[in-house]
PLY file of the C-alpha trace (Angstrom):
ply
format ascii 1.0
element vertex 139
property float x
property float y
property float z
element edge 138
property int vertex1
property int vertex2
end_header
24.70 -2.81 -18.61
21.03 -1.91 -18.21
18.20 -4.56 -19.61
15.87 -3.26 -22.08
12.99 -3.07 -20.02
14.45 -0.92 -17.04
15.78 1.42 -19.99
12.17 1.53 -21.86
10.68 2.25 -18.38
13.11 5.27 -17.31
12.44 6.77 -21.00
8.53 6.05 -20.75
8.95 7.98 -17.38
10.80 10.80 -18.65
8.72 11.41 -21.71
5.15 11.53 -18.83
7.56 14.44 -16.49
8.11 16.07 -20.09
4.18 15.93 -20.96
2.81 16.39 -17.39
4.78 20.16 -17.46
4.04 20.58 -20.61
0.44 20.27 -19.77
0.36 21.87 -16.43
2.18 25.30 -18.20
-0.23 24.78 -20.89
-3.40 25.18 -18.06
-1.35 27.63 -16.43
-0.62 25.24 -13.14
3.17 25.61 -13.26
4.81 28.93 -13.91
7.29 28.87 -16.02
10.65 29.35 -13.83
9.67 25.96 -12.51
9.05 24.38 -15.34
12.34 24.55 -16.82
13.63 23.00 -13.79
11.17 19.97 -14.27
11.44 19.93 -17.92
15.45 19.53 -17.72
14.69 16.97 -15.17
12.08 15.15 -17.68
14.23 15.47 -20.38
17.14 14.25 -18.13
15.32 10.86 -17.54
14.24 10.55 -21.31
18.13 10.77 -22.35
19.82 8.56 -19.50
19.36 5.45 -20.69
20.62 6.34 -24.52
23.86 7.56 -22.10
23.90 4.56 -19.51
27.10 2.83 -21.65
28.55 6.48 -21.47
27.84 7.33 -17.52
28.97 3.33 -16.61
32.24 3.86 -18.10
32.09 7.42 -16.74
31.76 6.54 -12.97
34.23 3.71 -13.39
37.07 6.19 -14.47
36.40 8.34 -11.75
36.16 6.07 -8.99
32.81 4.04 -8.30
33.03 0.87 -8.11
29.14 0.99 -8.58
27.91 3.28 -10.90
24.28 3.59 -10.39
26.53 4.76 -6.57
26.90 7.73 -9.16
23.08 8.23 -11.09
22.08 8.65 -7.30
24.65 11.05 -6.57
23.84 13.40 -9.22
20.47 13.00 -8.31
20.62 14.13 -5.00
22.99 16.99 -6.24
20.06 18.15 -8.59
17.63 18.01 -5.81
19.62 19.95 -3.59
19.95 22.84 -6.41
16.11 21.91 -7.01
15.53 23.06 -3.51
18.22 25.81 -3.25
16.52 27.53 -6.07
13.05 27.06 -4.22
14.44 28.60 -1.31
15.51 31.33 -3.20
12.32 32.05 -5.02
10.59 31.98 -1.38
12.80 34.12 0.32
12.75 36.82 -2.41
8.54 36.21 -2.25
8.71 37.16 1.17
10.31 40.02 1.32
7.99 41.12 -1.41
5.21 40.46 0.87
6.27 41.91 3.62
7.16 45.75 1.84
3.27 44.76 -0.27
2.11 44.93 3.41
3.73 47.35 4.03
2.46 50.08 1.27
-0.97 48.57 1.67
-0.80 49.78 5.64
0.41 53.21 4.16
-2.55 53.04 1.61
-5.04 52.19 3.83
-3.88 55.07 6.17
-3.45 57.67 3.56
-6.72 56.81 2.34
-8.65 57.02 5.90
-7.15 60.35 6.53
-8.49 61.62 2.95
-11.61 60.35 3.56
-11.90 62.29 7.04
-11.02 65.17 5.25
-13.51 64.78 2.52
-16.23 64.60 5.55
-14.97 67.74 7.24
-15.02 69.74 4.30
-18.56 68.45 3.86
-19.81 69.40 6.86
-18.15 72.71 6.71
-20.14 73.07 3.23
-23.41 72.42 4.38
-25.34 75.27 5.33
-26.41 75.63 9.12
-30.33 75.15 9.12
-31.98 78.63 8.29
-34.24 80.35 10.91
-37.92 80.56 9.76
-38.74 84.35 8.20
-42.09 83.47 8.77
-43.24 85.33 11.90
-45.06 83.50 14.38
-48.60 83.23 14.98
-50.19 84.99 17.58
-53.27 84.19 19.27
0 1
1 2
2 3
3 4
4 5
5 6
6 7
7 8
8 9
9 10
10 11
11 12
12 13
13 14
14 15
15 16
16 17
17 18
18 19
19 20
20 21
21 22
22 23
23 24
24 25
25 26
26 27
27 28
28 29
29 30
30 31
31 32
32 33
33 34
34 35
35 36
36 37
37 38
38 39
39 40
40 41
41 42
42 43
43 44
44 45
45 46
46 47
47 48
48 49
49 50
50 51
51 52
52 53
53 54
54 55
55 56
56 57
57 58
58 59
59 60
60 61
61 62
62 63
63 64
64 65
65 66
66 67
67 68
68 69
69 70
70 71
71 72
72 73
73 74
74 75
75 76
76 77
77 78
78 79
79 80
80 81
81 82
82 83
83 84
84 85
85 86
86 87
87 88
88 89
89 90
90 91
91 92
92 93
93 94
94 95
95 96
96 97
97 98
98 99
99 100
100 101
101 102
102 103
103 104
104 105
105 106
106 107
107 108
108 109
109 110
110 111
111 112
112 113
113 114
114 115
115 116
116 117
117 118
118 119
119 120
120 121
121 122
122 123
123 124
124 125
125 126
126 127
127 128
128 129
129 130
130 131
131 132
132 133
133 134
134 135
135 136
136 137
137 138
């Protein structure tokens, strides 16, 4: 059984994770795919110790001897989805960058070939300089 203070301390740090995303989505810090993540991980610490009596009995019907042996289990379990979904996110980022860089190379090219033939027609528009009609003087 968990001591009072060890329980007030997990929920005081549970209800900061919940009010440091809250904050941070608020200010526009944190997008909001992550924040969910954190928030159910905030909210996760807030709850635990109303469920310790729960997850102690839980972990001793399952096997552990220990059962904080299985709080530390599922907390390396959420990090490893925590970090599964981050590699996710960048590998989908990526290959959004890469075809961005793509279409801007296309861009830039499309645009430097319109612009060389916006200066050709230009100088085919300009008249050639006129010859003088003035005839010239004679001494």
């Amino acid at each position: 059984m968990m001591a009072p203070l060890p329980r007030l301390l997990v929920f005081a740090l549970g209800l900061t994770v919940l009010l440091l995303v809250i904050n941070l989505v608020r200010k526009r810090q944190l997008q909001e795919r992550y924040a969910m993540l954190w928030l159910l991980a905030g909210l996760a610490l807030t709850l635990a110790p109303v469920f310790i009596p729960w997850l102690d009995h839980f972990a001793f019907s399952i096997g552990f001897e220990y059962p904080p042996a299985l709080l530390l289990l599922l907390a390396v379990v959420g990090l490893l989805l925590l970090i599964f979904q981050l590699s996710l996110t960048i590998s989908r980022d990526e290959d959004r960058l890469k075809i961005l860089t793509q279409e801007l190379g296309l861009l830039r090219h499309t645009v430097a070939h319109l612009q060389r033939a916006i200066d050709d027609m230009n100088d085919d528009a300009l008249p050639a300089p006129a010859e003088s009609t003035t005839p010239p003087d004679h001494d």
